[in-house]
C-alpha angles and dihedrals in degrees: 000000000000125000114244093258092045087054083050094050095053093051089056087055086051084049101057096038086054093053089050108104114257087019107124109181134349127210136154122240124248122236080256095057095039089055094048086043089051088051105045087039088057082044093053101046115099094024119123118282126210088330094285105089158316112323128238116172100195087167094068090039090056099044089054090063093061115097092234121035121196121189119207131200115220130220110207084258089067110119115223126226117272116277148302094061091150125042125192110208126192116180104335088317128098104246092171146009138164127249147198109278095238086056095052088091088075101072100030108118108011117123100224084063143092112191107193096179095293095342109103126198124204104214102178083066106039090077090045092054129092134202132025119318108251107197103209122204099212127219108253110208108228119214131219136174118261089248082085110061106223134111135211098017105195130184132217129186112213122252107242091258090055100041085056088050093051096045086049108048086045095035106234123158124265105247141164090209094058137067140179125227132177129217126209131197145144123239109247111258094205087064120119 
Protein backbone atom coordinates (compact mmCIF):
# COMPACT_ATOMS: atom_id res chain seq x y z
CA UNK A 1 0.00 0.00 0.00
CA UNK A 2 2.73 2.39 1.05
CA UNK A 3 6.46 2.96 -1.02
CA UNK A 4 9.34 2.03 0.87
CA UNK A 5 10.18 5.64 1.75
CA UNK A 6 6.76 6.38 2.55
CA UNK A 7 6.87 3.06 5.19
CA UNK A 8 10.12 4.78 6.42
CA UNK A 9 8.59 7.95 6.77
CA UNK A 10 5.61 6.66 9.04
CA UNK A 11 7.86 4.93 11.38
CA UNK A 12 9.58 7.99 11.90
CA UNK A 13 6.32 9.42 12.77
CA UNK A 14 5.90 6.16 15.42
CA UNK A 15 9.32 7.14 16.53
CA UNK A 16 8.84 10.32 17.43
CA UNK A 17 4.92 9.72 19.18
CA UNK A 18 6.60 6.90 21.39
CA UNK A 19 9.32 9.18 22.63
CA UNK A 20 6.60 11.76 23.54
CA UNK A 21 6.13 11.71 27.20
CA UNK A 22 2.52 9.62 28.50
CA UNK A 23 2.50 7.91 25.13
CA UNK A 24 2.49 3.95 25.80
CA UNK A 25 2.56 2.22 22.60
CA UNK A 26 2.10 3.41 18.80
CA UNK A 27 0.71 1.41 16.00
CA UNK A 28 -0.85 2.07 13.09
CA UNK A 29 -4.70 0.62 12.26
CA UNK A 30 -5.44 -1.90 9.74
CA UNK A 31 -8.02 -1.24 6.83
CA UNK A 32 -10.27 -3.67 9.27
CA UNK A 33 -9.98 -1.58 12.10
CA UNK A 34 -10.33 1.81 10.06
CA UNK A 35 -13.64 0.48 8.60
CA UNK A 36 -15.23 -0.79 12.56
CA UNK A 37 -13.80 2.78 13.97
CA UNK A 38 -15.74 4.63 10.97
CA UNK A 39 -18.77 2.80 11.97
CA UNK A 40 -18.89 3.10 15.69
CA UNK A 41 -17.68 6.78 15.25
CA UNK A 42 -21.25 7.47 12.68
CA UNK A 43 -23.06 5.38 15.64
CA UNK A 44 -21.91 7.30 17.95
CA UNK A 45 -22.62 10.85 16.40
CA UNK A 46 -25.56 12.45 17.58
CA UNK A 47 -25.66 10.28 21.28
CA UNK A 48 -25.65 11.93 24.04
CA UNK A 49 -22.09 13.45 25.36
CA UNK A 50 -21.07 14.03 29.03
CA UNK A 51 -24.65 14.58 29.80
CA UNK A 52 -24.73 17.89 28.28
CA UNK A 53 -25.65 17.21 24.43
CA UNK A 54 -25.54 15.57 21.07
CA UNK A 55 -22.20 14.51 20.20
CA UNK A 56 -20.18 15.51 17.26
CA UNK A 57 -16.65 14.34 17.27
CA UNK A 58 -15.25 16.47 14.63
CA UNK A 59 -11.52 15.28 15.91
CA UNK A 60 -12.02 11.42 14.69
CA UNK A 61 -13.80 12.65 11.58
CA UNK A 62 -11.07 14.57 10.80
CA UNK A 63 -8.49 12.16 11.48
CA UNK A 64 -10.30 9.60 9.00
CA UNK A 65 -9.73 11.87 6.21
CA UNK A 66 -5.81 11.72 6.58
CA UNK A 67 -4.01 9.16 4.15
CA UNK A 68 -2.17 7.38 7.15
CA UNK A 69 -3.85 6.96 10.54
CA UNK A 70 -1.80 6.06 13.66
CA UNK A 71 -3.57 5.11 16.99
CA UNK A 72 -1.53 5.82 20.69
CA UNK A 73 -1.98 4.52 23.67
CA UNK A 74 -1.64 7.32 26.95
CA UNK A 75 -0.13 6.91 30.13
CA UNK A 76 -1.94 9.41 32.93
CA UNK A 77 1.48 11.84 32.33
CA UNK A 78 0.29 12.56 28.67
CA UNK A 79 -0.28 15.93 28.23
CA UNK A 80 -3.27 16.72 26.39
CA UNK A 81 -3.53 18.93 23.88
CA UNK A 82 -4.36 22.81 24.90
CA UNK A 83 -7.54 23.54 25.40
CA UNK A 84 -10.42 23.61 24.27
CA UNK A 85 -10.60 19.96 23.69
CA UNK A 86 -14.51 20.01 24.29
CA UNK A 87 -16.87 22.62 22.99
CA UNK A 88 -20.35 22.98 24.04
CA UNK A 89 -22.68 24.70 20.91
CA UNK A 90 -26.14 26.06 21.23
CA UNK A 91 -27.70 27.46 18.01
CA UNK A 92 -24.77 28.40 15.97
CA UNK A 93 -22.89 30.16 19.71
CA UNK A 94 -20.29 28.53 22.08
CA UNK A 95 -22.26 28.09 25.45
CA UNK A 96 -19.20 25.83 27.10
CA UNK A 97 -15.84 24.68 26.70
CA UNK A 98 -13.32 23.24 28.72
CA UNK A 99 -9.96 24.92 29.87
CA UNK A 100 -6.76 24.49 31.10
CA UNK A 101 -6.95 24.06 35.35
CA UNK A 102 -4.69 27.02 36.09
CA UNK A 103 -7.16 29.07 34.01
CA UNK A 104 -10.12 27.95 35.87
CA UNK A 105 -9.59 31.05 38.24
CA UNK A 106 -11.06 33.38 35.32
CA UNK A 107 -14.33 32.54 35.44
CA UNK A 108 -14.73 31.58 39.62
CA UNK A 109 -16.91 33.69 40.92
CA UNK A 110 -18.69 35.67 37.90
CA UNK A 111 -21.82 35.50 37.73
CA UNK A 112 -22.28 34.86 33.86
CA UNK A 113 -20.27 31.50 34.62
CA UNK A 114 -20.67 28.11 35.46
CA UNK A 115 -17.13 26.38 36.51
CA UNK A 116 -17.69 22.57 36.55
CA UNK A 117 -13.93 21.60 37.54
CA UNK A 118 -12.31 22.91 34.02
CA UNK A 119 -15.70 22.93 32.04
CA UNK A 120 -16.92 26.49 31.77
CA UNK A 121 -20.45 27.56 30.94
CA UNK A 122 -21.29 30.61 29.55
CA UNK A 123 -24.76 31.47 31.15
CA UNK A 124 -25.48 34.79 29.72
CA UNK A 125 -25.63 32.92 26.53
CA UNK A 126 -27.48 29.43 27.35
CA UNK A 127 -31.23 31.43 27.39
CA UNK A 128 -30.30 33.20 24.39
CA UNK A 129 -29.59 30.20 22.68
CA UNK A 130 -31.82 28.14 20.59
CA UNK A 131 -31.80 24.68 19.58
CA UNK A 132 -30.19 21.45 21.26
CA UNK A 133 -26.53 21.72 22.83
CA UNK A 134 -24.12 19.76 20.56
CA UNK A 135 -20.84 19.13 22.61
CA UNK A 136 -18.02 18.94 19.75
CA UNK A 137 -14.85 17.15 20.28
CA UNK A 138 -12.44 19.47 17.99
CA UNK A 139 -9.88 18.42 15.94
CA UNK A 140 -6.47 19.42 17.67
CA UNK A 141 -3.51 20.01 14.74
CA UNK A 142 -0.41 18.14 15.81
CA UNK A 143 2.96 19.56 15.01
CA UNK A 144 5.84 18.04 14.03
CA UNK A 145 9.26 19.20 12.89
CA UNK A 146 9.92 19.24 9.37
CA UNK A 147 12.52 16.30 9.88
CA UNK A 148 9.35 14.21 9.60
CA UNK A 149 7.82 14.72 6.29
CA UNK A 150 3.83 15.07 6.96
CA UNK A 151 1.58 17.66 6.71
CA UNK A 152 -1.43 18.59 8.41
CA UNK A 153 -0.98 16.37 11.50
CA UNK A 154 -4.40 16.28 13.15
CA UNK A 155 -5.54 14.63 16.50
CA UNK A 156 -8.78 12.85 17.50
CA UNK A 157 -9.67 11.72 20.45
CA UNK A 158 -12.07 8.23 20.20
CA UNK A 159 -15.52 8.30 20.92
CA UNK A 160 -16.09 5.81 24.09
CA UNK A 161 -17.49 2.98 21.67
CA UNK A 162 -14.30 3.21 19.59
CA UNK A 163 -11.78 3.51 22.27
CA UNK A 164 -13.41 -0.04 23.65
CA UNK A 165 -13.04 -1.40 20.13
CA UNK A 166 -9.62 -0.43 19.89
CA UNK A 167 -8.42 -1.83 23.85
CA UNK A 168 -10.07 -4.91 22.99
CA UNK A 169 -8.94 -5.90 19.72
CA UNK A 170 -5.30 -4.95 21.03
CA UNK A 171 -5.81 -5.98 24.13
CA UNK A 172 -4.93 -3.04 26.36
CA UNK A 173 -6.19 -2.69 29.78
CA UNK A 174 -9.41 -0.61 30.77
CA UNK A 175 -8.08 2.33 32.80
CA UNK A 176 -8.94 5.12 33.86
CA UNK A 177 -5.51 6.20 33.75
CA UNK A 178 -5.13 5.50 30.12
CA UNK A 179 -6.44 6.81 27.07
CA UNK A 180 -6.13 6.26 23.08
CA UNK A 181 -5.74 8.75 20.76
CA UNK A 182 -5.28 8.64 16.98
CA UNK A 183 -3.28 10.67 14.91
CA UNK A 184 -4.04 11.65 10.96
CA UNK A 185 -2.02 12.87 8.59
CA UNK A 186 -1.21 12.81 4.94
CA UNK A 187 2.37 11.71 3.49
CA UNK A 188 4.26 15.08 1.74
CA UNK A 189 3.99 15.00 -2.08
CA UNK A 190 7.12 17.13 -2.59
CA UNK A 191 9.13 14.18 -0.94
CA UNK A 192 11.79 12.40 -2.88
Amino acid sequence: MYTDLENEMIEEIKTHLSQVKGVDCVFMLTEEDKAAVEKLEEAANGNVLMGMGEGDNQGVKEVFKKECILCFTTTKEYVWPKPPNVIMMQGGEIVGFDCAAEDVCKYEGKVDYLVMGTFIIDKSKVPTASGKPIVILPPKPYELDDSCQIKEAVLGSPSTPSDEYIRKVYNFDKSPEKGTFFLGFDLRCDVK
